[in-house]
C-alpha positions as CSV (number, residue, x, y, z in Angstrom):
1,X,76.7,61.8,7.3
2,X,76.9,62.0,11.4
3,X,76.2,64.9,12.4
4,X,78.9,66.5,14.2
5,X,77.2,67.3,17.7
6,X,76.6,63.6,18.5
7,X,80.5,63.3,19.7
8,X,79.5,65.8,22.4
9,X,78.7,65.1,25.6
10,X,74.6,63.6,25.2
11,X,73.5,64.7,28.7
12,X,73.7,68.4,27.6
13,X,70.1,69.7,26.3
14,X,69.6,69.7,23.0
15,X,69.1,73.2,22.5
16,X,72.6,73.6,23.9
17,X,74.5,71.5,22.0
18,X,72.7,73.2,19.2
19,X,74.3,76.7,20.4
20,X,77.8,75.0,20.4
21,X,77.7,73.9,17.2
22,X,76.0,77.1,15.7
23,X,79.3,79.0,17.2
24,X,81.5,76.2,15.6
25,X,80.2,76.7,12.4
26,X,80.3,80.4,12.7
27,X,84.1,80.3,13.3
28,X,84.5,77.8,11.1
29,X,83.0,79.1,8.3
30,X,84.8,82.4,8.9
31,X,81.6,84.2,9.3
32,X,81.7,88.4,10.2
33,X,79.2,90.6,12.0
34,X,76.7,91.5,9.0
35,X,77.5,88.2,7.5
36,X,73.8,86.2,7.2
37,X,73.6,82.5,8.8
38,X,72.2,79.6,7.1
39,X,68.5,79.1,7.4
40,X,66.4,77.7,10.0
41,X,65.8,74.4,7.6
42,X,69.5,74.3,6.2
43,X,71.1,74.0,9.8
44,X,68.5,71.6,11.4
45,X,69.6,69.4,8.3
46,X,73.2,70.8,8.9
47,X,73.1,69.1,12.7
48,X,70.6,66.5,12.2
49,X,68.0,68.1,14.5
50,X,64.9,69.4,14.4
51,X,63.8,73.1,13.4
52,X,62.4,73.6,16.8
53,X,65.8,73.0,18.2
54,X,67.8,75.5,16.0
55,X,64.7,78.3,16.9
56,X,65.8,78.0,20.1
57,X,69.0,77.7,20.0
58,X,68.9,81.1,17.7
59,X,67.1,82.8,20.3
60,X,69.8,81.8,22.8
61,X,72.5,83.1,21.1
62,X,70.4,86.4,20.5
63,X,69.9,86.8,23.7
64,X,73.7,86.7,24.5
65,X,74.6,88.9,21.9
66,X,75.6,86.2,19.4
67,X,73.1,86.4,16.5
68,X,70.3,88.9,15.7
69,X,66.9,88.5,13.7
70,X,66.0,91.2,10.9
71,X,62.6,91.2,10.5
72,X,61.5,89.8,6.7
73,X,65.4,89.0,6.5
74,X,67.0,86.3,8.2
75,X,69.5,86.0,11.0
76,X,72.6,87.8,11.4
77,X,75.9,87.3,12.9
78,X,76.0,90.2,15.5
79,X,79.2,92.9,16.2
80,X,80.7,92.2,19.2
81,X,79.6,93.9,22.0
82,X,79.4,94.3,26.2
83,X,75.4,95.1,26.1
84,X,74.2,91.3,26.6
85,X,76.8,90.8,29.3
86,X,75.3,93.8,31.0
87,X,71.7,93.1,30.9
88,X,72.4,90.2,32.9
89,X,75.4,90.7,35.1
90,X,73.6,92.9,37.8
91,X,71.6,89.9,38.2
92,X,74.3,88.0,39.5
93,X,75.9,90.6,41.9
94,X,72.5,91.1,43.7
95,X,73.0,87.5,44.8
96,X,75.1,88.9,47.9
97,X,77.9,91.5,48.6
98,X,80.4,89.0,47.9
99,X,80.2,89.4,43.9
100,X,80.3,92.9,44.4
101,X,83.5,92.9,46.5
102,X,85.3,90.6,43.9
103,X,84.2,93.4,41.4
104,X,85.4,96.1,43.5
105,X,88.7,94.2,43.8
106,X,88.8,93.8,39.8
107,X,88.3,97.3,39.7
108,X,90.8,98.5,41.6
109,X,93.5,96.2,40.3
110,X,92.8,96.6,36.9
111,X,92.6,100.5,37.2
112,X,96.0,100.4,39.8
113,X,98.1,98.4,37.3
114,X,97.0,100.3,34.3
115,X,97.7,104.0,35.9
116,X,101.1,104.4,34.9
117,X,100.4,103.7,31.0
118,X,97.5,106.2,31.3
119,X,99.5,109.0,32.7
120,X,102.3,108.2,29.8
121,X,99.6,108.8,27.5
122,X,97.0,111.6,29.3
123,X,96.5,114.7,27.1
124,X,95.9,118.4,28.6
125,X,92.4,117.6,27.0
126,X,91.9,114.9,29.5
127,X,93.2,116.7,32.2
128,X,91.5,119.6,31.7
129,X,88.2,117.9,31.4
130,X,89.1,115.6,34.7
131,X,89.3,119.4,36.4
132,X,85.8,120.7,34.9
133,X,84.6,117.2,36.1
134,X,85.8,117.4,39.2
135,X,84.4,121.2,40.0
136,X,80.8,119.8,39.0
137,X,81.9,116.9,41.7
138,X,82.5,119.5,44.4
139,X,79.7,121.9,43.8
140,X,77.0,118.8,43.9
141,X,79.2,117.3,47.0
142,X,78.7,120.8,48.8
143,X,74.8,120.9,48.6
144,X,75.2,117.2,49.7
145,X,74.2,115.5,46.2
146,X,75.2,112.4,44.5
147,X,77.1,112.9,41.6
148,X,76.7,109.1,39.8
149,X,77.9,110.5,36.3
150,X,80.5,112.4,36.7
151,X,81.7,109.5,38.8
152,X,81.6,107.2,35.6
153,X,82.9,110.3,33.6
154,X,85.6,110.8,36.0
155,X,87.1,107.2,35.3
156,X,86.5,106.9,32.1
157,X,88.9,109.8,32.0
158,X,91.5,108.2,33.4
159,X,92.5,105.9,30.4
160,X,90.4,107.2,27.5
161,X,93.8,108.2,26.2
162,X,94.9,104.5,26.1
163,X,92.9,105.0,23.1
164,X,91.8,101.1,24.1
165,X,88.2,100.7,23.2
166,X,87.5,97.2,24.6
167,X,89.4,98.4,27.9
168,X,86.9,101.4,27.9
169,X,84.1,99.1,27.5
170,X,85.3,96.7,30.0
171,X,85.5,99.5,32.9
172,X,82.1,101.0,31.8
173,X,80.7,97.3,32.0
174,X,81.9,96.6,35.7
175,X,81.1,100.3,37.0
176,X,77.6,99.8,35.2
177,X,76.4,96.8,36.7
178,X,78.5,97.6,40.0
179,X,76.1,100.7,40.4
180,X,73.2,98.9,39.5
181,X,73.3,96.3,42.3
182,X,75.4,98.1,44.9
183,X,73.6,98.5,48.2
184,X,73.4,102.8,49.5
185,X,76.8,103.0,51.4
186,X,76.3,104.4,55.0
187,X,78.7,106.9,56.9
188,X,80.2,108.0,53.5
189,X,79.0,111.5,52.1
190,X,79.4,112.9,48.9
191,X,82.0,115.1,49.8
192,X,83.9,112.1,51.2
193,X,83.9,110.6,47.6
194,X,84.4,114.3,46.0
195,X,88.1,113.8,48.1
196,X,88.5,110.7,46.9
197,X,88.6,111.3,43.4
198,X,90.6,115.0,43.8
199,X,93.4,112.9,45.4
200,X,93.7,110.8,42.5
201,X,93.7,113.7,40.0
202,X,96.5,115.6,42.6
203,X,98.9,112.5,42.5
204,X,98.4,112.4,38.4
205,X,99.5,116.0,38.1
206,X,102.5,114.9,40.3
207,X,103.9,112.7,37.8
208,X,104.4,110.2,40.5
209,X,103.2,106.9,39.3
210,X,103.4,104.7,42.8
211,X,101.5,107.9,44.6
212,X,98.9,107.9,41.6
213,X,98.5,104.0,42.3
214,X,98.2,104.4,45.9
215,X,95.4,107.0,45.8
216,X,93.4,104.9,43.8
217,X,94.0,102.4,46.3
218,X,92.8,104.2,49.0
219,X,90.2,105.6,47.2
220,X,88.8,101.7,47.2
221,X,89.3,101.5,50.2
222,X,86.0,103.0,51.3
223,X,84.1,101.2,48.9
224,X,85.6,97.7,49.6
225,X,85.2,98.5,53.4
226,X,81.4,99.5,53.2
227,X,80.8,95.7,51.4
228,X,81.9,94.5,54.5
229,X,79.5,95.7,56.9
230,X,76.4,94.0,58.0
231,X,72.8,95.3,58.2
232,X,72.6,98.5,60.6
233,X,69.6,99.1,62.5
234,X,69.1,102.5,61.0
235,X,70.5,103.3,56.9
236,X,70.4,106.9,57.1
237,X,70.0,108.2,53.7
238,X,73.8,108.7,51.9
239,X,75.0,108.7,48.4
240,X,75.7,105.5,46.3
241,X,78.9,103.8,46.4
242,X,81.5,105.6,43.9
């Protein structure tokens, strides 16, 4: 029998056709995370290739988060998850500030359009903890410290009560790898992005879903506008973008 990978396109490398057709059979076969795959020797007679080639096509897909290799067991299909995604994404954003204003801009659209569903579904829990997160903001911002976390914290917040895990995952993903690659911002302090975040809590608590989309706007609007800027002659020390 043919093996199924020769219809594909032959100037691929073999390793990643090998990948392809791994993933084929995977869906095909209606495999689940936990579920084992075949053998190294079963799939290289499987696709008609050698043993070499499925070993590295294996490690490929491990390394994206596809498969994994329990020791003195075999290889497993592997729970989805954002991991992979992020271990290499900040890679790609240090490449220049262009990625990381396109990731801005996802950020802010995403978070704009999803604002209104989020304050249909916020709990006094969430607001509650968006206030204690918020005074930890302030005090740090008033001794003229970065406050990374509670930055994260603070926008995870938002739409936890989405109750959305994937959309969780997704935000924590870009603000992740946005914070890993970001260049210091200049001319912005702490306290600058302390206000930032207590206008978007003040808008919520108006019930006013175009003025709780607008603040979040705005408060891009420093962020986008720092990726802008060129070199200056003198960085003087500030906090991270948030």
């Amino acid at each position: 029998m043919e093996p199924d990978f020769r219809r594909l396109d032959d100037r691929a490398p073999l390793h990643q056709i090998v990948q392809h057709e791994i993933r084929n059979h995977i869906l095909k076969e209606g495999l689940r995370p936990g579920d084992p795959l075949k053998s190294e020797s079963e799939l290289a007679r499987l696709f008609g290739v050698s043993r070499n080639s499925v070993r590295e096509a294996v490690k490929a897909l491990e390394s994206t988060g596809v498969l994994e290799t329990r020791r003195g067991s075999g290889v497993y299909i592997r729970d989805f998850s954002f991991a992979p995604l992020l271990d290499h994404l900040p890679y790609g954003l240090m490449q220049g500030n262009r990625a990381l204003r396109e990731l801005a801009a996802l950020r802010k659209t995403l978070e704009s359009a999803l604002i209104t569903d989020a304050m249909r579904a916020m709990t006094p829990e969430s607001i509650a903890a968006m206030r204690e997160t918020l005074t930890t903001m302030h005090e740090l911002a008033e001794r003229g410290e970065d406050f990374p976390e509670q930055d994260r914290q603070f926008h995870q917040l938002l739409f936890r009560d989405l109750d959305n895990t994937m959309l969780l995952r997704l935000f924590d993903l870009f603000w992740r790898a946005f914070h890993a690659a970001a260049p210091p911002a200049r001319g912005r302090t702490p306290m600058d992005a302390y206000q930032g975040h207590a206008a978007i809590l003040d808008a919520i608590l108006t019930g006013d879903p175009d003025q709780a989309r607008q603040a979040i706007q705005d408060h891009y609007i420093g962020i986008e506008s720092k990726l802008t800027e060129g070199p200056a002659a003198e960085a003087p020390a500030a906090e991270p973008l948030q």
